[in-house]
C-alpha positions in Angstrom: 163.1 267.9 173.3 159.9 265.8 173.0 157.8 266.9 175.7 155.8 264.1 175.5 158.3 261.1 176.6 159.7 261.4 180.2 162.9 259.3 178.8 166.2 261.0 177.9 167.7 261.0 174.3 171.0 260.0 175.9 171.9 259.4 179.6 174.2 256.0 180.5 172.5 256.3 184.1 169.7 255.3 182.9 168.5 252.0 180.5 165.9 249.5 179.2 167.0 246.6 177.1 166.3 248.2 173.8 168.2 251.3 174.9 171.0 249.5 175.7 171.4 247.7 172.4 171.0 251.1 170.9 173.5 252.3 172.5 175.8 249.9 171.8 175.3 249.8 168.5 175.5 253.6 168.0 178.9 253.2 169.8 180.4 250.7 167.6 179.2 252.1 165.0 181.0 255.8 165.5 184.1 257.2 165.8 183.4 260.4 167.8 180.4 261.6 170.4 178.8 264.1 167.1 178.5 260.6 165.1 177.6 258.3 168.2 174.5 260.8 168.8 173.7 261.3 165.2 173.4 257.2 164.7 171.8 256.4 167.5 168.7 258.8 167.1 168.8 257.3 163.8 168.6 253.7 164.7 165.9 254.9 167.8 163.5 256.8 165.2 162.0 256.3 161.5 164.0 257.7 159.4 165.3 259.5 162.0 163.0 262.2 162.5 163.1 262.6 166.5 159.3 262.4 168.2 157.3 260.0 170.2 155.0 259.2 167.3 158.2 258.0 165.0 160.0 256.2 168.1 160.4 253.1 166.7 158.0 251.0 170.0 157.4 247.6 168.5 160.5 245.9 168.1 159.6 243.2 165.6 157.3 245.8 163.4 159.5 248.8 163.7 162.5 248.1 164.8 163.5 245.5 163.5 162.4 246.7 159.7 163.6 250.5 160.0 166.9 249.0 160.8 167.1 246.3 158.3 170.3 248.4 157.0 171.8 247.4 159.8 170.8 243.8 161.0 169.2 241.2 158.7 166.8 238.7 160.3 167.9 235.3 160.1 165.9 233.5 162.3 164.3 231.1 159.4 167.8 230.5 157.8 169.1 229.3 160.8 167.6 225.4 160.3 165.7 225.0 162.6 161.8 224.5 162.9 160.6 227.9 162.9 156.6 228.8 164.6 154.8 231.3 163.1 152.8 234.2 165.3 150.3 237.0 164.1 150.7 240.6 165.6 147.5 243.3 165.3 148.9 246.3 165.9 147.0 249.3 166.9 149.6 252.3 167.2 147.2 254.8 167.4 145.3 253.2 170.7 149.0 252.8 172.0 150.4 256.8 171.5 146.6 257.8 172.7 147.1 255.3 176.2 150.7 255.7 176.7 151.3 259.4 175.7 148.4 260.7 175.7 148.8 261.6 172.1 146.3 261.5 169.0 147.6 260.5 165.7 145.3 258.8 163.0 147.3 255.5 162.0 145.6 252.2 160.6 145.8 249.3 162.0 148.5 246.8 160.7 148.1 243.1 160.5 151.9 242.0 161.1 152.8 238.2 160.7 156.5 236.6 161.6 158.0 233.5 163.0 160.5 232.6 165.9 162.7 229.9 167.1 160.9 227.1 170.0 162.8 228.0 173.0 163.6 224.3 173.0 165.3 224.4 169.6 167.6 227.3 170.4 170.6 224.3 171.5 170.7 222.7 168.1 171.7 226.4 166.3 173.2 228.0 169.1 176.8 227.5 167.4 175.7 229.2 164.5 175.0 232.3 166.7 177.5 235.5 166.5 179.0 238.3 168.5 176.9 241.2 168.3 173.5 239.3 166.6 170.1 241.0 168.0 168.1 238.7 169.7 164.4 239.3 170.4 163.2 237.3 173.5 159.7 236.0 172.2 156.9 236.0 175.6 153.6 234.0 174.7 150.3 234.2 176.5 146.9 233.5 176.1 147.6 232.6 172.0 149.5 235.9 171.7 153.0 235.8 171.1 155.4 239.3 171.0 159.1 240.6 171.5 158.8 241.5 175.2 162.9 241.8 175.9 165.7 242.7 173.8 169.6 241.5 174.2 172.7 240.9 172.3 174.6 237.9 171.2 178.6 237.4 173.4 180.8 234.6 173.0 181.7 233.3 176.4 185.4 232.4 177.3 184.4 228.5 176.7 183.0 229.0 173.6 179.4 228.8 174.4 176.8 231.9 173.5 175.6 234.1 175.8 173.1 236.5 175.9 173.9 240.0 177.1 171.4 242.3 178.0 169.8 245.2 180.3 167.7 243.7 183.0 166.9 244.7 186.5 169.3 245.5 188.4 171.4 245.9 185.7 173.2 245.3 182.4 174.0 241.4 182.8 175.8 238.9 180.7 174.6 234.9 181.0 175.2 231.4 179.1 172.0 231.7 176.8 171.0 228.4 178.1 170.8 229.8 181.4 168.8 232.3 180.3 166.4 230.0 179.2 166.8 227.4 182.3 165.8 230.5 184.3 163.3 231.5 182.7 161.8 227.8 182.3 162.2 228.6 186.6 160.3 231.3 186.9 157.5 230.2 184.0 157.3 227.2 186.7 156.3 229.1 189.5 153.6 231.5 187.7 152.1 228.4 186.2 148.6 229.5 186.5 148.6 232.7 186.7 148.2 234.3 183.3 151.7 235.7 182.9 153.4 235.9 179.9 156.0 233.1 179.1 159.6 232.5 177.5 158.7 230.9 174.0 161.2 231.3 172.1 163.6 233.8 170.1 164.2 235.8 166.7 168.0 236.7 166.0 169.1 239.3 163.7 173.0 239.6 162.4 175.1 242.7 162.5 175.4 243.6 159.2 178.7 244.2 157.8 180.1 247.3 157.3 176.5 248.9 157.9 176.2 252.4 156.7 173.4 254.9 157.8 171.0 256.1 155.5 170.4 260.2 155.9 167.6 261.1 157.8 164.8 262.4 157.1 164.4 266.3 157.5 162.5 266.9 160.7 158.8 268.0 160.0 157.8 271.6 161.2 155.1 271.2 163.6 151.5 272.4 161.9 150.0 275.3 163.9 146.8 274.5 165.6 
């Protein structure tokens, strides 16, 4: 359908870690494949009007605030210490570089705060089943949502953090997550790569009901 993005509107085969929270969203939102597609092109796009341009790329900017009827962010009701990070972005430099695209949209100035990777432990209890979580990566003073996942119990009680990574869809203690990562920060000490700073968590909301979508443009003629 949208010639411009290589990526399927539905195929299980294939995944990124947003996708797969869509997806599994869409599917416990639904009750049949008509309303599991339906949602879940709703939750992908603005207002649900299917197109690369309203694909909903920055996940703390877009998607996080086109799906606010669904998940509310409680990352600074949590209590604990929360850092603050400033965004600029540049859609229209990112469509033109990634798809090749021109689309005249201003620049937006976007400001939020996370969790201190370190001060995840002492509000992890508070953490449910099915909360978003935004993995927040830092470098060079910039800080961003660079990987998605969702929020399990595990059978002791403890949080983990499921989510689609390569090879696969995984499922780890949270803590682990985070030891891991503190690993592999470790080794590219040095090397300009981004690193695990901390995390933003959204709940489920309940009983979450879709707005209608949009209707979808006509293209204009050239």
């Amino acid at each position: 359908y949208e010639h411009y993005d290589a990526q399927p509107l539905f195929d299980l085969s294939k995944s990124d870690c947003v996708v797969f929270a869509e997806h599994t969203y869409a599917m416990a939102l639904s009750a049949s494949w008509e309303e599991f597609f339906w949602v879940l092109q709703r939750i992908r796009y603005r207002d649900g009007v299917i197109g690369v341009a309203t694909r909903n790329h920055y996940t703390e900017a877009d998607w996080n605030l086109a799906n606010r009827w669904m998940v509310t962010d409680v990352t600074a009701a949590l209590g604990a210490p929360t850092q603050a990070y400033h965004q600029r972005i540049d859609r229209q430099s990112f469509l033109k570089k990634q798809f090749k695209i021109a689309r005249d949209v201003p620049v937006q100035q976007f400001d939020d705060v996370y969790i201190a990777k370190q001060d995840v432990a002492a509000i992890e209890a508070q953490l449910q089943d099915g909360d978003f979580v935004n993995i927040i990566s830092s470098r060079g003073g910039e800080s961003w949502a660079s990987h998605v996942g969702l929020i399990v119990t595990g059978a002791d009680g403890s949080r983990h953090l499921l989510h689609s990574a390569e090879p696969q869809v995984r499922e780890e203690p949270l803590q682990g997550f985070i030891a891991r990562m503190a690993e592999r920060d470790a080794r590219q000490a040095g090397q300009n790569k981004p690193q695990l700073a901390g995390f933003k968590f959204l709940r489920l909301n309940d009983s979450p009901e879709p707005p209608p979508m949009a209707p979808q443009p006509r293209p204009k003629r050239s």
